[in-house]
C-alpha positions as CSV (number, residue, x, y, z in Angstrom):
1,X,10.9,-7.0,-18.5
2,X,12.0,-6.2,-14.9
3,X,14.9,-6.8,-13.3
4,X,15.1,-10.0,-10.7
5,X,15.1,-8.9,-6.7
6,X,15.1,-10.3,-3.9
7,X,12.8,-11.7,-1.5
8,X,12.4,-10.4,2.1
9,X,13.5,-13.0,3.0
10,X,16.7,-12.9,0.8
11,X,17.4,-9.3,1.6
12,X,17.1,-10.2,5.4
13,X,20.0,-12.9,4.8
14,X,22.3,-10.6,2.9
15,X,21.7,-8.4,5.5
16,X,23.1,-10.5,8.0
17,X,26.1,-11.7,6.3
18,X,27.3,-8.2,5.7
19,X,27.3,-7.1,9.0
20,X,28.7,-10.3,9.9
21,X,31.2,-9.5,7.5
22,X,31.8,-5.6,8.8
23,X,32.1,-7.0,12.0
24,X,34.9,-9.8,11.0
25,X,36.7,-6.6,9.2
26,X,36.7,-4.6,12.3
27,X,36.6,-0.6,12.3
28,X,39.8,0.3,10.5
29,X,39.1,-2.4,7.6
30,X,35.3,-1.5,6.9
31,X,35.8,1.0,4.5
32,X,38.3,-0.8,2.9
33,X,35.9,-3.9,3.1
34,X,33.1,-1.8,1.3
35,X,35.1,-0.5,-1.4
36,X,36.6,-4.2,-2.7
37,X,32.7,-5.4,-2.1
38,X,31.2,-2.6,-4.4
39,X,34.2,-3.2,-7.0
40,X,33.4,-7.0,-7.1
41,X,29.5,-6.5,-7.4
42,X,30.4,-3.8,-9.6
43,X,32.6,-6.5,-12.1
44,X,30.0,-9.3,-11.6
45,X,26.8,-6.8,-12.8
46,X,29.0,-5.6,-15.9
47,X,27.1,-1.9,-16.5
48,X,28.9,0.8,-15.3
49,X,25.8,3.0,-15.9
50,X,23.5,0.4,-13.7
51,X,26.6,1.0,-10.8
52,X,26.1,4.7,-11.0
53,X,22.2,4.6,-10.8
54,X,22.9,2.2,-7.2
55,X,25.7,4.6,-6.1
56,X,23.0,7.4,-6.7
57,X,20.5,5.9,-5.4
58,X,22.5,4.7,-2.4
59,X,23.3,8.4,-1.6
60,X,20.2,9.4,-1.3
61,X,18.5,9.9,2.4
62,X,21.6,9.5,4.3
């Protein structure tokens, strides 16, 4: 079974309400902003393994 993902369409609108919400934190909060984002997607998808294989795929290609 795969996992569910988004649509285009979906990923377009999450898109936009993150950098909506990056700008709303302004500079000196972004990081900060990130870190409590990652933490509470982290909680919500319960598997710490599944977190590392995003943060590692997240590094890659920067």
């Amino acid at each position: 079974m795969s996992e569910p993902t988004l649509t285009i369409g979906g990923l377009e609108a999450v898109y936009d309400a993150l950098a909506t919400a990056l700008d709303q934190a302004g500079t000196d909060k972004a990081q900060l902003f990130l870190v409590k984002l990652a933490l509470l997607n982290a909680n919500a998808l319960a598997d710490e393994v599944l977190f590392q294989q995003h943060i590692n795929s997240a590094l890659q290609d920067l």
